[in-house]
C-alpha positions as CSV (number, residue, x, y, z in Angstrom):
1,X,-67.1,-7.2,28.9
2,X,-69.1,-4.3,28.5
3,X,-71.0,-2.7,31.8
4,X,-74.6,-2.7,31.8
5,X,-75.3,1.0,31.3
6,X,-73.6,1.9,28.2
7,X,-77.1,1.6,26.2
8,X,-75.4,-1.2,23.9
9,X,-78.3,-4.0,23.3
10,X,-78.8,-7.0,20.7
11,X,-82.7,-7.2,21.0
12,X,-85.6,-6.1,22.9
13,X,-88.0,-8.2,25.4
14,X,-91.5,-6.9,25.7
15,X,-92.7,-8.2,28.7
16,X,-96.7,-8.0,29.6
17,X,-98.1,-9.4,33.0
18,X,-101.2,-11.0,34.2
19,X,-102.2,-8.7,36.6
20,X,-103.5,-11.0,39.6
21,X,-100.1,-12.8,39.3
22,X,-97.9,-9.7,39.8
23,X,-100.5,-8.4,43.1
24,X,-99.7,-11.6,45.0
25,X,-97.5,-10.9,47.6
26,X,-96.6,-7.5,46.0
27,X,-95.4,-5.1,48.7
28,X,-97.9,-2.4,47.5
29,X,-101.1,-1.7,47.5
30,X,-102.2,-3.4,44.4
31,X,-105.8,-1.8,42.8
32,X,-108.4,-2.3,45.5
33,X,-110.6,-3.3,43.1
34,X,-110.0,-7.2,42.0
35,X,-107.1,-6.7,39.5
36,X,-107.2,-6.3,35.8
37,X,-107.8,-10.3,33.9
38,X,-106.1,-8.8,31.0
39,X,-102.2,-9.0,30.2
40,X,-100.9,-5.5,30.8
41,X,-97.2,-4.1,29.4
42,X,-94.6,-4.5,32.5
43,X,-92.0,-2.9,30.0
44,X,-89.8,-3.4,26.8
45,X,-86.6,-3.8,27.7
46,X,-83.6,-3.8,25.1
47,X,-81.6,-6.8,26.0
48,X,-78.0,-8.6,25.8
49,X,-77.8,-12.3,24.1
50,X,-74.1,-12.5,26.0
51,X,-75.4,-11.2,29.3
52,X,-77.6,-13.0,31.5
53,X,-78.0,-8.6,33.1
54,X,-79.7,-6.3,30.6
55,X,-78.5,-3.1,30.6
56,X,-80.0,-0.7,32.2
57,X,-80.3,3.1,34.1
58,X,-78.0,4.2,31.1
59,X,-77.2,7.5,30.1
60,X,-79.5,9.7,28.5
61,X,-82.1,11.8,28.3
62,X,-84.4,11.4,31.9
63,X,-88.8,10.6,31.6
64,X,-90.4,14.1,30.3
65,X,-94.0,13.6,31.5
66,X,-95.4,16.3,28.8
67,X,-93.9,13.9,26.1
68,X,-96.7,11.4,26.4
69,X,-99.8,13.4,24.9
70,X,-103.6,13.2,25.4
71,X,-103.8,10.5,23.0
72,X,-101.5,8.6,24.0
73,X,-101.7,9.0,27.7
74,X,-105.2,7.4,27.1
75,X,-103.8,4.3,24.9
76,X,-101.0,3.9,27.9
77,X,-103.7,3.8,30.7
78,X,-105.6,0.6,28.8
79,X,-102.3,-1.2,28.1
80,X,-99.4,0.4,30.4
81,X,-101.3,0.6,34.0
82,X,-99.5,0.4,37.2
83,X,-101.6,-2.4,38.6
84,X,-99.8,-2.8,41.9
85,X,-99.9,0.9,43.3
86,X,-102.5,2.7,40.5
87,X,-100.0,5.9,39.8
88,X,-99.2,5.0,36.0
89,X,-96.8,8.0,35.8
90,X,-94.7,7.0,38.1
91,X,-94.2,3.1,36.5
92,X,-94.0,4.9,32.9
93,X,-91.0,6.9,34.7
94,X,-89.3,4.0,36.2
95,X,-89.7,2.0,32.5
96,X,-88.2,4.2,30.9
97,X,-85.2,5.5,33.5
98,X,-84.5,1.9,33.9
99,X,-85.2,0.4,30.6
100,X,-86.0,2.4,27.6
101,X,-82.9,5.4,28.4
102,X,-81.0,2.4,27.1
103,X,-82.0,1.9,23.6
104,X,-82.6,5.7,23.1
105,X,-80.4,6.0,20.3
106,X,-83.5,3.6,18.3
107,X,-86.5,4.8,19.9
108,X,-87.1,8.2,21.9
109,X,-89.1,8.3,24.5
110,X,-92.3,9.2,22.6
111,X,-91.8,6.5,20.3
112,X,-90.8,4.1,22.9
113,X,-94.1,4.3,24.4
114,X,-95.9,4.3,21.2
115,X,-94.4,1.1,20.1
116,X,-95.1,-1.0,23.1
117,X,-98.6,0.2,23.0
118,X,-98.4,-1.5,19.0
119,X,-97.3,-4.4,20.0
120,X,-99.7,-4.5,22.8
121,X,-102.7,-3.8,20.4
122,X,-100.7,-6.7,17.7
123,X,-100.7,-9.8,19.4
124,X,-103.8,-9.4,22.1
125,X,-102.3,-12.5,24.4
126,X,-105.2,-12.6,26.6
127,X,-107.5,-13.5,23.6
128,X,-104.8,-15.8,22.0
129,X,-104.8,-18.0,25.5
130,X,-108.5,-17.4,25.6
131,X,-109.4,-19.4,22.0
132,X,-107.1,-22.4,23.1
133,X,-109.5,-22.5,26.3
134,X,-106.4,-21.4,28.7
135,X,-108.3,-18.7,31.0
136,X,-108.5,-18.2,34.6
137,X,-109.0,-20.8,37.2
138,X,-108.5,-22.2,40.5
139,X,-107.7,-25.6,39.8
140,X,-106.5,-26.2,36.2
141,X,-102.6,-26.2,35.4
142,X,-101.1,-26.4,31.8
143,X,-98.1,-27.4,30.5
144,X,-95.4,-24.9,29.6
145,X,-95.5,-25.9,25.9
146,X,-99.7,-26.0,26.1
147,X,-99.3,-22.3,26.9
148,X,-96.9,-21.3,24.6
149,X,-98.4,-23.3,21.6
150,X,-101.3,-20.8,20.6
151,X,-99.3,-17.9,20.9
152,X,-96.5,-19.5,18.7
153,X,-99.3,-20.5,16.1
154,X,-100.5,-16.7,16.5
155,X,-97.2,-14.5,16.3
156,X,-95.0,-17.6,14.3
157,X,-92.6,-17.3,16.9
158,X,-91.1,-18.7,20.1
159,X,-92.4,-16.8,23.1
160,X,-90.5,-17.0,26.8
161,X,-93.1,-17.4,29.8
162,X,-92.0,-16.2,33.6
163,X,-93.8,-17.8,36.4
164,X,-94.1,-17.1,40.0
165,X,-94.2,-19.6,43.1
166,X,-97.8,-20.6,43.7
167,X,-98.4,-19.3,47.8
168,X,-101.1,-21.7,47.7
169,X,-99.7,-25.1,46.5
170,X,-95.9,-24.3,46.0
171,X,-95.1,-27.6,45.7
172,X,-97.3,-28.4,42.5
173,X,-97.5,-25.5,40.5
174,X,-96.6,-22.2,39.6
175,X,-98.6,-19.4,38.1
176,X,-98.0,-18.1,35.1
177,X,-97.1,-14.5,35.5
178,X,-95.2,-13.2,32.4
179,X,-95.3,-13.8,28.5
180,X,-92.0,-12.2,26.9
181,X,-92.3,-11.5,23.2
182,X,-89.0,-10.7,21.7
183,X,-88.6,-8.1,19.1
184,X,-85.2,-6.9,16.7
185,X,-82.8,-4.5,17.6
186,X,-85.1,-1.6,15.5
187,X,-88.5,-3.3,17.7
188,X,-90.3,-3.6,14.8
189,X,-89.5,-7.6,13.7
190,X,-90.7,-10.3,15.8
191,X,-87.8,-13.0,16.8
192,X,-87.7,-16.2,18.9
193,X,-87.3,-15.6,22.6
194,X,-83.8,-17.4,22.8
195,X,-83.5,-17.4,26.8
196,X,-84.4,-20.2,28.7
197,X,-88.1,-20.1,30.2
198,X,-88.4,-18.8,33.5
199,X,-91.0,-21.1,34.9
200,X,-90.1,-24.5,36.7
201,X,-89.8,-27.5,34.9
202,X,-91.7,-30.1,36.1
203,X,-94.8,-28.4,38.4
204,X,-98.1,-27.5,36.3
205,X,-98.7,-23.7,35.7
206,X,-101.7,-22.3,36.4
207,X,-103.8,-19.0,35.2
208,X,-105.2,-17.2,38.1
């Protein structure tokens, strides 16, 4: 069995979050300002089909801050904010000690950051949920499969969803929090998300 940190991976999950899902009950700050309704990158994080752990805080070479230029310092702010605490260098940092040290050896740093901020700009989630009528509200709940029916139509693959207890109603629903779109070992081919969806089974999931 080989120990998470060796930077051995089969695939990569790029994982964005719905911003008012990931400030409730966070421990920071979160923005003052009402949080971003757009899906934001969380990370892209290479991944084991064998290992329920993916690898990670591997070897190899720590974040360089003067690595992510003008131009693409301004693309990261739009699609790579840190929407719980507001200091995007630090989460870029974190990313990519935790995460993106472990596939190094496919993607430096520079173009580890400039591919997630592709596939960002690719497959614009919010918009995809948006033309099937799934956006934001207080009441409505969906089905897993209603959510993950447009963006399979859109990307012609499976995605994964994550959801998070809703503090509200906890026994009825969830809120959808995460959409996982899962990429080849060189991140540049879609794939099916083959991991099991991280949402309850039977309570309605709701867009907040």
């Amino acid at each position: 069995v080989m120990s998470t940190g060796d930077g051995s991976y089969d695939y990569f999950q790029f994982v964005q979050q719905w911003p008012p899902a990931t400030c409730i009950r966070s421990k920071k700050s979160c923005s003052k300002h009402r949080p971003l309704q757009i899906f934001t990158i969380h990370g892209l994080w290479p991944s084991n089909y064998s290992q329920p752990t993916r690898p990670s805080n591997c070897a190899g070479s720590l974040y360089e801050d003067r690595k992510v230029y003008p131009q693409l310092r301004s693309d990261l702010k739009r699609s790579w904010p840190d929407v719980e605490s507001g200091n995007d260098i630090q989460f870029w940092e974190s990313e990519w000690n935790k995460h993106g040290r472990c596939s190094e050896q496919t993607l430096k740093q520079m173009q580890y950051f400039e591919r997630s901020h592709d596939m960002w700009m690719a497959y614009n989630i919010t918009k995809i949920l948006k033309d099937a009528q799934i956006v934001p509200s207080a009441t409505q709940t969906w089905k897993y499969s209603d959510i993950v029916s447009p963006i399979k139509t859109a990307i012609l693959r499976t995605p994964l969803l994550r959801c998070k207890p809703d503090p509200a109603h906890p026994n009825t629903s969830q809120l959808l929090h995460e959409v996982v779109l899962c990429y080849g070992y060189r991140a540049i081919k879609l794939i099916d998300c083959n991991r099991t969806a991280g949402c309850g089974n039977n309570l309605g999931i709701k867009l907040q």
